[in-house]
N, C-alpha and C positions, 0 to 999 in steps of 0.2 A: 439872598433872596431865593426864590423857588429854582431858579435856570441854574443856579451855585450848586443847590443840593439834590437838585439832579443830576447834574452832569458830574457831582464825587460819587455819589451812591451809583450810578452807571458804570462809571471810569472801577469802582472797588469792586462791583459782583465780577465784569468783563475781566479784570485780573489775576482777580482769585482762582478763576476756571481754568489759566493757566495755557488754554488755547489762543490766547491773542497777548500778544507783546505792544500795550499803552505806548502811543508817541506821546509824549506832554507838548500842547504846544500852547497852555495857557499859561505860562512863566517863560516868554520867548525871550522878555530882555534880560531876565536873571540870567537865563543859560549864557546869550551874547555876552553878557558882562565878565562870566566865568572863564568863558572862551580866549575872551580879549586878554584875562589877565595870563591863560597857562600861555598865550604867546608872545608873553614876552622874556626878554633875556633870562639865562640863567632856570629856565623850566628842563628838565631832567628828557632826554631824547627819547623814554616808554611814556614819558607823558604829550610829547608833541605829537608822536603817532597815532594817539585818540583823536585829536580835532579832525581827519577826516573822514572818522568811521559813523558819522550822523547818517542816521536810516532815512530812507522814504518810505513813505507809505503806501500799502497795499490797499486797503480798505476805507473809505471814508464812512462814519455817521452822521448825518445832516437829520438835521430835521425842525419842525414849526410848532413852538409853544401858542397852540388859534386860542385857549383859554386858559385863565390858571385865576379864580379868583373865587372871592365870597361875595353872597345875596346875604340881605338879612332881611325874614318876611314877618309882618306883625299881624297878631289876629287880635281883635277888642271880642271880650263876650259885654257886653250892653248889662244885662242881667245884673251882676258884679262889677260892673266898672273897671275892668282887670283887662290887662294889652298882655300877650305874650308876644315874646322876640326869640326866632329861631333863625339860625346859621346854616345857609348849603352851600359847601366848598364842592365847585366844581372843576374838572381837569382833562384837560382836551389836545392830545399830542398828534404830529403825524411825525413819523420816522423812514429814513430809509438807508439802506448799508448798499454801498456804492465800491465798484470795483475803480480804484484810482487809475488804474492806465488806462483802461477800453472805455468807462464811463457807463459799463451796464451795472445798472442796478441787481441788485445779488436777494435783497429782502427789504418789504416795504409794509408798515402796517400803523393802524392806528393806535392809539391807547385810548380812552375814556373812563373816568368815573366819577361819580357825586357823592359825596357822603355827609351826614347831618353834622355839624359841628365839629366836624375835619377841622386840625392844623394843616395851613396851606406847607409848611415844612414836612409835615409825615405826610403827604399827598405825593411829596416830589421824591419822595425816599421812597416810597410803593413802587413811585410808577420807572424809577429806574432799577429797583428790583424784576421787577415784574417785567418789562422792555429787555435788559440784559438775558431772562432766561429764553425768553420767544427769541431773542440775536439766537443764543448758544443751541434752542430747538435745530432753529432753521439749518444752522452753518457745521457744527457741530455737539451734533444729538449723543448723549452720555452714551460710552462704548462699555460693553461688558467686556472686560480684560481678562478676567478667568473666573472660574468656578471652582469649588472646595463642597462635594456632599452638597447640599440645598443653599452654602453661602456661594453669595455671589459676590465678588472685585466691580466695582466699576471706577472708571479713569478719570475720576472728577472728585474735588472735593470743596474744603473752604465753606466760604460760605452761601456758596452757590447750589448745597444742596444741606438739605436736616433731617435729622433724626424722625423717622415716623411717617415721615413723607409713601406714599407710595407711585411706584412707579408701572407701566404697561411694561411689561417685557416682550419685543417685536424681533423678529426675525428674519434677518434680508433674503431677498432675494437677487434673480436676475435682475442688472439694470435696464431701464426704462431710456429709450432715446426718441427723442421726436423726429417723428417721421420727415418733417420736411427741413428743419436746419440741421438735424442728425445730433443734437447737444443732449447729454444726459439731462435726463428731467429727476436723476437719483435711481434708486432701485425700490422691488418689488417688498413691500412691507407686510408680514404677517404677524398678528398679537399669539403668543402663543402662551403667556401668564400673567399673575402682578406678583412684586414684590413688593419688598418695603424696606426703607432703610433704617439699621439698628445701631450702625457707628458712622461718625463722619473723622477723617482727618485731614492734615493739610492737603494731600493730595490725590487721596482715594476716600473710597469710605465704601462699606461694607452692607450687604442685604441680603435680604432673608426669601425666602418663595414661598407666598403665599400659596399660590396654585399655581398649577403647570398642568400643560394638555400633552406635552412632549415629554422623555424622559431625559431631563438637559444632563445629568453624566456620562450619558454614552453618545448625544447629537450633538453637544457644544462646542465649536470650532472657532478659532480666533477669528476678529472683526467680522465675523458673523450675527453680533445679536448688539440691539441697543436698547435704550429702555428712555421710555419717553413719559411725564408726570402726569398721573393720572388726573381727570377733570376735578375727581374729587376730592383731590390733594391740595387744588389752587386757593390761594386765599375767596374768598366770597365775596363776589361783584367784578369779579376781573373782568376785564374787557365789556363791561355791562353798559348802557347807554345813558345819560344825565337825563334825569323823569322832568317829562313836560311840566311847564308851566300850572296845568291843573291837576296835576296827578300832587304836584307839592304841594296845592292848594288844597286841596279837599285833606291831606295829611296832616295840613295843620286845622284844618274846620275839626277834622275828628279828634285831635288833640283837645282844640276848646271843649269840645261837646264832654270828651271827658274829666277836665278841669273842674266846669260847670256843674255837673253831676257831685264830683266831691264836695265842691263848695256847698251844695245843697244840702248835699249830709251834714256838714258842718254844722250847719243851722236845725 
């Protein structure tokens, strides 16, 4: 169902980035069953010493599927005696990435979108695409690792980032502390170009500089620069709102109107 194929399509971009290490804990009785059998007699002494190396977790992702379904809206033109049936798959998440000791929440945001005759399976496969890179934005933003002449290294690859894509290339600054709990709120962000990426591999992948306002071979210093996807990189409709009631309606009235029209011709 849609909650399956979002929480694999989730769980696969979050690993591939290679900054967070997957707890699995939806096959908990496979693992017990595993467990149960290397403990008993006759299991090899390198093999006992795993059973008590089970990690806890740092970070939790929680969050609330509020919708995940399809309308199906009919419009009659009278004229022709002809019903049309049109499909809006809509999709409506809240998330949030949780520190597991202290219980503060780290990143909190919504997802939303509607699309006309969406499969509710590529809806769920979007939106944990899409969900994993705002995680990876927020917690860790693509670092530039070095530079070569106008190519640029960044620390990420998989398929968490593609060929074409371009990126803002930002440049830090001083960090930023709040005045009154004194906790870094991060550091001072300045865009100083875009690039664009030309290779991806398993672990890096490679860019090009479009423009630059600096001369990055003689200012470029390590974990100084990150490069964040530019808006107009993002697939279309991201984060966009599910259209009112009548906004879908008048879109299918203007569908009939056009229908109608051909049929006329027809005749």
């Amino acid at each position: 169902g849609f909650r399956d194929a979002f929480v694999q399509g989730l769980t696969s971009r979050l690993t591939q980035s290679r900054k967070f290490a997957i707890l699995d804990r939806q096959y908990g009785a496979e693992q017990d069953a595993e467990l149960d059998r290397l403990s008993g007699a006759g299991t090899p002494v390198e093999e006992m010493a795993k059973l008590g190396n089970k990690l806890g977790t740092d970070l939790l992702i929680v969050g609330t599927v509020e919708e995940a379904g399809v309308a199906t809206h009919s419009v009659t033109i009278a004229s022709i005696n002809k019903t049309l049936e049109t499909s809006q798959t809509t999709v409506r998440l809240s998330y949030r990435v949780i520190d597991a000791a202290t219980g503060q929440i780290k990143f909190s945001d919504t997802w939303t979108h509607s699309q006309e005759g969406a499969a509710i399976a590529g809806l769920a496969e979007r939106a944990g695409d899409e969900i994993s890179r705002q995680i990876l934005e927020s917690i860790f933003p693509v670092m530039v690792e070095s530079i070569n002449g106008d190519m640029l290294f960044l620390g990420q690859g998989g398929k968490s980032i593609q060929v074409g894509q371009r990126y803002r290339l930002i440049r830090y600054g001083k960090t930023i502390v709040d005045s009154y709990t004194k906790e870094s709120l991060g550091r001072e962000e300045t865009e100083v170009g875009i690039i664009e990426v030309v290779d991806v591999q398993a672990k890096v992948a490679k860019a090009k500089v479009v423009k630059a306002q600096i001369d990055l071979a003689k200012e470029f210093a390590p974990s100084s620069y990150i490069a964040r996807l530019s808006a107009e990189a993002r697939p279309a409709g991201q984060g966009s709102a599910a259209p009112s009631p009548a906004a879908v309606a008048a879109k299918h009235e203007k569908r009939a109107e056009s229908v109608q029209k051909s049929a006329e011709k027809d005749w």
